[in-house]
Phi, psi and omega in degrees: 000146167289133173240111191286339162317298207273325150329331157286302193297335187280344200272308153356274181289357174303313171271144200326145145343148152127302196272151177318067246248113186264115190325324197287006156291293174339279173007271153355266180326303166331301183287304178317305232268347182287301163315297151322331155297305154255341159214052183246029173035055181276148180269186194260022134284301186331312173305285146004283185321289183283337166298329163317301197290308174302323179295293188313304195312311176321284209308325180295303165343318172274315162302335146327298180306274223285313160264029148265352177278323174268357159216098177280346179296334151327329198270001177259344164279118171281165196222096183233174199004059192291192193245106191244137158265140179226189185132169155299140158297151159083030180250029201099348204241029172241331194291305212302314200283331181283333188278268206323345175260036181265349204264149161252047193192007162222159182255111183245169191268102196284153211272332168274339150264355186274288181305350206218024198315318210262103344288160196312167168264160176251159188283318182291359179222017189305327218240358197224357191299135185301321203278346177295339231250307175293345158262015213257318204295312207310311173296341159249022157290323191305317222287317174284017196237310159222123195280336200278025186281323167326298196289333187282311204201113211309151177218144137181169192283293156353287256277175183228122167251200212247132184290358165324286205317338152295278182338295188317354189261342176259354178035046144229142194165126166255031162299301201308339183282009175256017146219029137141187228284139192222038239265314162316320187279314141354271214295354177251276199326322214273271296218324180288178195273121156285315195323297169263011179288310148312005161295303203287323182296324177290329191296300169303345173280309176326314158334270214317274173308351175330295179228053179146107195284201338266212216218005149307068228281134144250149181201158201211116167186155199260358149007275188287341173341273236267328195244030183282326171318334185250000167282300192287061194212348196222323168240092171263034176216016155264191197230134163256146191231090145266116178269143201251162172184141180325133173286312197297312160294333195287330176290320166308319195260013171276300170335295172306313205283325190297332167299342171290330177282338198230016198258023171281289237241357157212162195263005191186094162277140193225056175354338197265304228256344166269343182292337185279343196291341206281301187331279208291340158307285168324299188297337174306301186289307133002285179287003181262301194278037151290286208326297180305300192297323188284330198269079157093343223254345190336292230288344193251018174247132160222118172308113177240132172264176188290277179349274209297342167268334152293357174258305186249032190320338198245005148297276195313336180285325186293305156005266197305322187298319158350296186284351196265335190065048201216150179248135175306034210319166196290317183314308204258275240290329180301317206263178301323274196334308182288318166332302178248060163256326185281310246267352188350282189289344184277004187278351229253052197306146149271206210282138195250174211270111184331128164293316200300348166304344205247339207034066196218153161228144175313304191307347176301271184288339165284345180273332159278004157234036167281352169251023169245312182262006133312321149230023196245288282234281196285000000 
């Protein structure tokens, strides 16, 4: 069983004498570590694991917490106009986010300082900094333990990843569901005040970009689906990038890639009850951000459908930058190409997971999300 006490106390002793432990995180924590207990079946690596995991996030928070205290000229770094992508997972939007960060003149949340915040990074050692090489190692421990993550989805420590991993530090985040069903702790996530874990996400950019620019965010995560009123309540001058895809594909292939993740860490995996829970989340979030997009907001979206960035990707980026009124330079159109000329074959999914598997039907599911491919989609 988990303890959310003794997760505090090893995160605690990890970090220097001195520093803070700021409460308002705990909540969170709590609640998870509660959810988890019960209704994520973990077996006892899945405890191990997630004991880890929770644990690194404390300590990275507190050393976040602590060297905004002692430099406060951080909290003066502006964050104007990011970029945010959003959406259903498994539309494209991890490919979209690895190619812009191929641009040397946009910021993306590269997967080694995000896991690492601490201490921040610098532009002179943006390439030799110790820690790309130990999250490089972490990742292709994964990749041998399960290959077909590959095959899913670009991995390296360089790569630009998903701001789940800065939430999870605030502990609302649905990172946590990549080790197994969290359905009580949802349903407590869809309902809390986001507002200041996105307080806590700008504080890390602020970090981030501090002593290394530039400061041109693209940022990602199909997350913020659900939570845009209190993102823009903290950024009212982003831009959203939304990616589109058939619902009948994105549930098979969500499936697959979260079982790949998480079938390590339980002896009972429950194929039904997580696909309706994976279902009703989405469509949930989904209907918020109709919402959200319809109240004023049109002008502040831009669509990419799946087909056409896989058919044509470096069409759609000149597309965006267009819409963003930023020029695509020859330097970033090159550094694209070639990405994704390498990334080919790893573009490549396996077999995804049977709706009979699922106890789902299409008519189904095109029919709760007909009032999402009705108008992004069909």
């Amino acid at each position: 069983m988990l303890l959310a006490a003794e997760i505090v106390d090893t995160a605690v002793r990890q970090v220097q004498p001195g520093s803070s432990l700021d409460l308002s995180c705990l909540d969170g924590l709590n609640r998870l570590v509660a959810s988890f207990n019960k209704d994520a079946r973990l077996n006892e690596l899945g405890e191990a694991v997630v004991a880890r995991v929770l644990t690194d996030n404390l300590v990275n928070r507190l050393q976040i917490d602590e060297w905004c205290r002692q430099h406060p000229e951080i909290a003066q770094q502006n964050v104007e106009c990011p970029v945010f992508g959003i959406g259903l997972p498994r539309t494209g939007s991890t490919a979209l986010g690895v190619m812009l960060g191929q641009d040397p003149g946009r910021r993306v949340l590269r997967t080694w300082e995000a896991r690492r915040p601490c201490p921040p990074p610098r532009l002179e050692t943006g390439d030799t900094d110790p820690r790309i090489a130990e999250t490089q190692a972490e990742l292709d421990a994964m990749l041998a333990s399960e290959p077909s993550l590959g095959a899913m989805i670009p991995m390296s420590a360089h790569a630009a990843t998903e701001c789940l991993i800065l939430t999870s530090m605030d502990f609302r985040s649905k990172e946590f569901g990549a080790f197994g069903m969290t359905s009580s702790y949802d349903a407590w996530l869809m309902e809390c005040d986001m507002v200041p874990t996105y307080r806590f996400h700008k504080q890390v950019l602020q970090l981030l970009q501090w002593r290394c620019p530039p400061n041109r965010w693209f940022l990602r995560t199909p997350q913020h689906t659900a939570f845009l009123p209190a993102l823009d309540a903290v950024y009212p001058d982003a831009r959203f990038v939304m990616t589109h895809r058939d619902i009948t594909k994105v549930i098979p292939s969500n499936m697959t890639f979260v079982l790949a993740l998480t079938k390590a860490y339980t002896d009972c995996p429950d194929l039904k009850r997580m696909a309706r829970h994976m279902v009703d989340f989405w469509e949930a979030a989904l209907r918020r951000l109709v919402a959200f997009r319809e109240a004023g907001n049109r002008d502040r979206f831009y669509d990419i459908a799946f087909a056409a960035f896989q058919s044509d990707p470096i069409g759609e980026a000149h597309k965006l930058y267009a819409w963003l009124g930023e020029p695509l330079t020859e330097t970033a159109e090159q550094n694209m190409r070639a990405w994704w000329r390498a990334q080919g074959e790893e573009r490549q999914s396996p077999s995804k997971v049977d709706f009979s598997e699922l106890g789902l039907s299409m008519d189904e599911l095109r029919h709760r999300f007909a009032f999402y491919t009705e108008r992004y989609v069909a």
